[in-house]
Phi, psi and omega in degrees: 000134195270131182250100179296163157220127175241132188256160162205148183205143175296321162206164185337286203319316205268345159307310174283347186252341188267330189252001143302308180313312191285320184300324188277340168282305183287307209293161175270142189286140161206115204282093167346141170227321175237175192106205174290142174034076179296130171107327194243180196234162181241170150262114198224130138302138189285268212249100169234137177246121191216140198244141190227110177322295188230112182257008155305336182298164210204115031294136155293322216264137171307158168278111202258145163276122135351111177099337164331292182090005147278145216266139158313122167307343180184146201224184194304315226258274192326291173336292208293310184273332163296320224253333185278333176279001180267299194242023162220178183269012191311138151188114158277170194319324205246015171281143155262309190241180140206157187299322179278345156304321185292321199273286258260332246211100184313331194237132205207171189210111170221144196050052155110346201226164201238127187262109206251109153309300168097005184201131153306108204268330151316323170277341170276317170316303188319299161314326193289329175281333181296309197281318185281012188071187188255356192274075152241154193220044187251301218278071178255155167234103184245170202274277174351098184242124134010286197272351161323010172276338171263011171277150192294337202211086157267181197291158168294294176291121197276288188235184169186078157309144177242169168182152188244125175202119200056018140122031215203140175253140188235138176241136189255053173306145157230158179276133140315300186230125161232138234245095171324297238242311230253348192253291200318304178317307175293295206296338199265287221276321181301332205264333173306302184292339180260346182277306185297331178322282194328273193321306171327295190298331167291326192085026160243182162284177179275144170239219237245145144249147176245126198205132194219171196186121184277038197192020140002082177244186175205094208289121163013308184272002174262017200296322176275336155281327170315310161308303201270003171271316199297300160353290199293341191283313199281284193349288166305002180271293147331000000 
């Protein structure tokens, strides 16, 4: 029986720490048979949603306590290179994607053959709310293809749904699948940096994120850092 589970949180950080927290409570234990670490086992949430109020705050990237001996999931210097894999059409030769090939790049290419988007799709949202106002429910940007079923590692990020509300543009990413310790921190904080881009060129504030994923994990070998970050948190609490 499918258990949803749901967070609201104040800001990334605290996001990445209530949904470590839950997976390591919650997730179901399972052996991969296909896939990323074929063979090995995860903690996985059936169906998750976690809504983060103000993802503007600053730090974006979790916070590690000093002294931990936990290693960061992502530091400035990853962000920097995720956000150019995000908001350009940058793919090296041994890529089938990149995310920003999917948003940014009319024309795209996989396994030998050429697929024609026809649109920038961030510079077209931008435009359709500047030009169509904001009371729309048109403006998705995907990811996604048809022919991703064959690819051996298709993409995680599916979509990124929008909305403009009370004057804020808020973004709905969904996951297929997401990698707790090695994905969330960079996709949250890159999907943050590309929505204030967005709000900017629209002419709004920056809003909210909801962001869901039937497939939340957290893979075996990160299970004991995953603890000692939660751990030193109680402590400091005590």
């Amino acid at each position: 029986m499918i258990k949803p589970v749901h967070i609201t949180a104040r800001d990334l950080p605290e996001a990445w720490f209530l949904c470590l927290e839950e997976v390591m409570k919650h997730g179901r234990d399972y052996k991969i048979t296909e896939g990323s670490y074929e063979g090995q086992k995860r903690k996985q949430l059936d169906y998750f949603t976690v809504h983060v109020k103000y993802p503007n705050n600053l730090p974006l990237l979790p916070d590690i306590p000093p002294g931990l001996g936990v290693p960061s999931p992502a530091d400035e210097k990853y962000l920097e290179d995720y956000l150019e894999y995000l908001m350009t059409s940058k793919k090296e030769p041994q890529e089938d994607y990149t995310y920003g090939e999917r948003l940014n790049d009319p024309r795209l290419r996989i396994k030998g053959k050429e697929y024609v988007m026809g649109v920038n799709q961030i510079d077209a949202v931008i435009k359709k709310y500047v030009d169509g106002g904001h009371g729309q429910n048109q403006c998705t940007m995907e990811i996604g293809m048809p022919s991703d079923i064959s690819l051996d590692d298709p993409p995680c990020l599916r979509l990124i749904d929008t909305m403009i509300l009370d004057g804020q543009l808020n973004f709905f990413p969904y996951f297929r699948s997401w990698d707790l310790w090695g994905g969330f921190p960079a996709n949250l904080a890159g999907l943050q940096m590309l929505k204030e881009y967005m709000a900017m060129e629209i002419g709004v504030e920056d809003g909210e994120i909801m962001a869901s994923s039937k497939g939340i994990h957290l893979y075996d070998h990160c299970w004991d850092v995953a603890n000692m970050r939660l751990y030193k948190f109680e402590d400091k609490k005590e």
